[in-house]
C-alpha positions in Angstrom: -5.5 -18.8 11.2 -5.4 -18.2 7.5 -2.8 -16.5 5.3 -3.3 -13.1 4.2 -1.5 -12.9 0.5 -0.2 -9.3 -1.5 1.2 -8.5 -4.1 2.1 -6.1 -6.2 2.2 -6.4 -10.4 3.9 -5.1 -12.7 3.5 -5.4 -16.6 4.7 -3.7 -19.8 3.5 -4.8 -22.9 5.9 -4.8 -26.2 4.2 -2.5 -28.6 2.4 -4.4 -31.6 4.6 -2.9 -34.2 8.1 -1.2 -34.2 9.2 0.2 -37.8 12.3 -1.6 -39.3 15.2 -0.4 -37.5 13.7 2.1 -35.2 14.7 1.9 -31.3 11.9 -0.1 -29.6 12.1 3.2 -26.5 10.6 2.7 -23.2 7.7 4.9 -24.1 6.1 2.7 -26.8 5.1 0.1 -24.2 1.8 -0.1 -22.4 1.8 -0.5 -18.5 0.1 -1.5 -15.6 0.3 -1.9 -12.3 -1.3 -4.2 -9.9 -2.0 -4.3 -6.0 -3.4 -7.1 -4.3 -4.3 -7.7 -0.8 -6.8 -10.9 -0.5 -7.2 -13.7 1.8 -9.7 -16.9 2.3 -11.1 -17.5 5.8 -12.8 -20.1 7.0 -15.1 -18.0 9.1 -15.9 -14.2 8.0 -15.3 -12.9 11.5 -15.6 -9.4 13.2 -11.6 -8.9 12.7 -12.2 -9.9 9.1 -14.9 -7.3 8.7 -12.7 -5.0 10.2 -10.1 -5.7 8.1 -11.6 -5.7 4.6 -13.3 -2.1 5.6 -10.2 -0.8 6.7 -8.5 -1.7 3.3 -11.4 -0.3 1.3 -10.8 2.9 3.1 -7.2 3.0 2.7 -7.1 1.8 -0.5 -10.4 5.0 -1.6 -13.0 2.4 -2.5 -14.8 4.7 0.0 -13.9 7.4 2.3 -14.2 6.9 6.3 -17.8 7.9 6.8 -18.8 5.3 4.2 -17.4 2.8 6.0 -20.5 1.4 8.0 -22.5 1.5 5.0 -20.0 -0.4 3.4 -19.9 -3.0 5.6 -23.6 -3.5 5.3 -22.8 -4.9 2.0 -19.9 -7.3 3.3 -20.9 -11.3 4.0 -23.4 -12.2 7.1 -20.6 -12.7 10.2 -20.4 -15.8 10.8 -20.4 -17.0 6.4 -18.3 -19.8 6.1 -15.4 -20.3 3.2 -15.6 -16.6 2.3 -12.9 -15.0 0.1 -12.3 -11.6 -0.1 -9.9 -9.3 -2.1 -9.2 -5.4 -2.3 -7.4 -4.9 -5.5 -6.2 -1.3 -7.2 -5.2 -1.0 -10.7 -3.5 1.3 -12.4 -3.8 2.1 -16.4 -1.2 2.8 -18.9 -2.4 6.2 -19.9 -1.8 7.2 -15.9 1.5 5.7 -15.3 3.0 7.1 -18.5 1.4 10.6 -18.6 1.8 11.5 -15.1 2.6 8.4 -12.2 6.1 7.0 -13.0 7.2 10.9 -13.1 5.3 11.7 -9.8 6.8 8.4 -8.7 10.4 9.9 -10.0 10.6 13.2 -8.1 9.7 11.4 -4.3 12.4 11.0 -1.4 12.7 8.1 0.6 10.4 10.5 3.6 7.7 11.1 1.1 6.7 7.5 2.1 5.9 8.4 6.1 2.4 9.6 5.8 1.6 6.2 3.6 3.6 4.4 5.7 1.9 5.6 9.0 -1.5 5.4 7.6 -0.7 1.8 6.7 -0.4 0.4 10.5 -3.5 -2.2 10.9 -5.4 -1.8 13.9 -7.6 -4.9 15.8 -10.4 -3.6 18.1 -9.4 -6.6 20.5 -5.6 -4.8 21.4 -5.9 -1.5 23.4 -4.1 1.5 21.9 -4.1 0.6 18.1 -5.7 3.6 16.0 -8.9 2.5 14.4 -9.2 5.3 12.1 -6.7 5.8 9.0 -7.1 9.2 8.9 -5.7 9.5 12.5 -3.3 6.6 11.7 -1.5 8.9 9.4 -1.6 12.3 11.8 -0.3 10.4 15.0 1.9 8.0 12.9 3.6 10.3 10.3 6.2 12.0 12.7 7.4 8.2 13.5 7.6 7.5 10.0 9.5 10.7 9.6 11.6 9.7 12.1 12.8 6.2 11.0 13.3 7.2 7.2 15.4 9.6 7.8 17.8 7.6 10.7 19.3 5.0 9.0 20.9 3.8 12.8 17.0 3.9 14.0 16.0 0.1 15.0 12.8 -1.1 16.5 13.5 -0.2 20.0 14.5 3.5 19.2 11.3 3.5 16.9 8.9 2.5 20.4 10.7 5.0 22.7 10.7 8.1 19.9 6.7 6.7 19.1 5.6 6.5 23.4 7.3 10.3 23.2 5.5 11.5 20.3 2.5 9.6 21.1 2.0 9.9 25.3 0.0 12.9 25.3 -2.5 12.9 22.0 -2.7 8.8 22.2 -1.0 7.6 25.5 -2.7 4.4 25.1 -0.8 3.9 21.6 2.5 5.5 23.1 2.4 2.8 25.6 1.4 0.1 23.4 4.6 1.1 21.1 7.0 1.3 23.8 6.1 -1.6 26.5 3.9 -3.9 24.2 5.0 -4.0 21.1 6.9 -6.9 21.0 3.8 -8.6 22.7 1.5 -7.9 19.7 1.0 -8.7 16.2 3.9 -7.0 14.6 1.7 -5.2 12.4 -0.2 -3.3 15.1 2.5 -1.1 15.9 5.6 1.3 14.2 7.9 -0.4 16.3 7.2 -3.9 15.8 6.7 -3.4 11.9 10.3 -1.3 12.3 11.6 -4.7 13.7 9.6 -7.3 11.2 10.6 -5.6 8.0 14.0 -4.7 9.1 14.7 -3.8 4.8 11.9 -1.3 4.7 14.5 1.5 3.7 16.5 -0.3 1.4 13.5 -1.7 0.0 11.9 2.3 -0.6 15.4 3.1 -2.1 15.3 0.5 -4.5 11.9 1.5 -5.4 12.3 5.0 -5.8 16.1 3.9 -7.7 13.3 1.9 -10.2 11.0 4.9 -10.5 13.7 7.5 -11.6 15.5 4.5 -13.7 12.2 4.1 -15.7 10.8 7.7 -15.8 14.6 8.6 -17.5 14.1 5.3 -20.3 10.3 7.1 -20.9 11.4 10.6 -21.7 14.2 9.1 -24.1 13.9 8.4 -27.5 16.8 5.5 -27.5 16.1 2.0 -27.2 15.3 0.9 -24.0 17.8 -2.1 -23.7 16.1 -4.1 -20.6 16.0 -1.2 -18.8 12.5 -1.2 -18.1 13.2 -5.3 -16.3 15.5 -4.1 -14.0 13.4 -1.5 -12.9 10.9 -3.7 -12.6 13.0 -5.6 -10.2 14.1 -3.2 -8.0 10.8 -1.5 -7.6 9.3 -5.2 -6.8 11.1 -5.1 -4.0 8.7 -2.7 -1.9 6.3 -5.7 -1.9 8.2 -8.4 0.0 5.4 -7.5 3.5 2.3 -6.6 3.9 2.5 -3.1 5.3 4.5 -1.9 2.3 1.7 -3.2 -0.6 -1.3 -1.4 2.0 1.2 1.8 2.2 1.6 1.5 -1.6 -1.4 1.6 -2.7 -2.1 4.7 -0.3 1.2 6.6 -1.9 -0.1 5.8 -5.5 -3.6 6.9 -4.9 -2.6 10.2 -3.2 -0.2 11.1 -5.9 -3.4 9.6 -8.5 -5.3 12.9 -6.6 -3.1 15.5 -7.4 -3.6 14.5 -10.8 -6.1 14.2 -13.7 -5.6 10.7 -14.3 -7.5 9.4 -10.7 -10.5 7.7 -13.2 -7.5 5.6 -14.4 -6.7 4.1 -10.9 -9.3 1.5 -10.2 -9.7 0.4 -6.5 -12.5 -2.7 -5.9 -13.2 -5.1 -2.8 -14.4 -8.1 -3.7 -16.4 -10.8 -1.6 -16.9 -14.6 -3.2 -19.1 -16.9 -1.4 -20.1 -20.0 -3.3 -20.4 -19.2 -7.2 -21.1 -15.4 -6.1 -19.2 -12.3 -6.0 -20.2 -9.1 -4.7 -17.9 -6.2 -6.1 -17.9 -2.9 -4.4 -16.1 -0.5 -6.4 -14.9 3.3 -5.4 -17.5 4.4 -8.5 -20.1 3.3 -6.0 -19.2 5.5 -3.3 
């Protein structure tokens, strides 16, 4: 089995020239922001395939119905020594003018549909959700449910999940309640409740980052470091997997409500050999 990496990045580049004595203020930086999701297989297998499309939908390099004809463009199964990567990038002109304060104004809940739409599914376990789009319907009231329950653990997650979840998926309600702890931890709301025990605190400290940052922008006083330590508590909401796939889901639907989506660049990438394929959401 190979190792999946993430990551998310964060940057803010000093301004090339401050005037002699002025405040160097948080909004005279240029920023960007980074998601990564990438692995290197030995053999690009059916799960792999699965996987990589599943990102690309999550992620908008395409929209669900574009899936198959994505995949047409994905390595042979059975390529050997393939490396892929889904990657979204964000650009300064959309963090500053619109993101970090969209990022600002959330609530801890406000990460549930992400969240829920971020569950992987594996068409070899019975009752995980292929579909992203009804990931995020059947998943969201869990979500709900475990953000805003700080006493909610893993086993009150699979017993609220098999009761929201027994008549619309009772396959997945059962899966949650009885199997989870049987499964890859990421297949289901319960064992990803259990894995990544700091999800909250990790979402506070985000959001805690975001507010801390949007305040430095809209003053006109010198940041003072201000803009590292958000950076470090917002870094946080990258220590597992599911959060980077449910962040780039949050930043892309908040990218939507605004003008600035053309500045939020979402690619998957395929390298076999010397060559790589890029497929890019301006090709869908």
């Amino acid at each position: 089995m190979t190792r999946r990496n993430w990551s998310m990045s964060l940057k803010a580049e000093t301004p090339a020239f401050v005037p002699p004595g002025a405040p160097v203020t948080a909004s005279s930086f240029a920023y960007g922001l980074h998601l990564l999701s990438s692995e290197q297989p030995k053999v690009f297998d059916e799960h792999q395939s699965d996987y990589c499309a599943d990102m690309a939908v999550l992620w908008g390099v395409c929209r669900e119905g574009q899936a198959d004809a994505l995949k047409a463009k994905f390595p042979s199964i059975g390529t050997k020594d393939v490396s892929w990567a889904a990657q979204m990038t964000i650009n300064d002109e959309a963090l500053k003018k619109d993101l970090w304060a969209r990022l600002a104004a959330l609530s801890a809940v406000d990460f549930a549909p992400a969240l829920a739409a971020a569950v992987e599914w594996n068409r070899s376990v019975g009752g995980t959700i292929a579909s992203v789009a009804g990931r995020r319907q059947l998943y969201f009231p869990v979500w709900q449910h475990y953000l805003q329950n700080s006493a909610v653990g893993a086993t009150g997650v699979a017993q609220f999940a098999y009761d929201h979840l027994r008549g619309d998926a009772p396959a997945t309600a059962r899966l949650e309640r009885a199997g989870f702890a049987a499964v890859d931890d990421r297949l289901t709301a319960a064992g990803l409740a259990e894995k990544n025990d700091d999800t909250r605190p990790d979402i506070a400290d985000f959001l805690r980052g975001a507010k801390n940052l949007a305040d430095a922008l809209a003053s006109p006083t010198d940041e003072r470091g201000v803009i590292e330590k958000s950076f470090q508590h917002m870094s946080r909401m990258s220590d597992q997997s599911h959060q980077v796939r449910a962040l780039g889901v949050l930043l892309l639907d908040l990218a939507r409500k605004s003008v600035y989506l053309p500045g939020v660049t979402r690619t998957l990438s395929f390298t076999v050999g010397d060559r790589t394929t890029v497929l890019s959401s301006n090709d869908f």
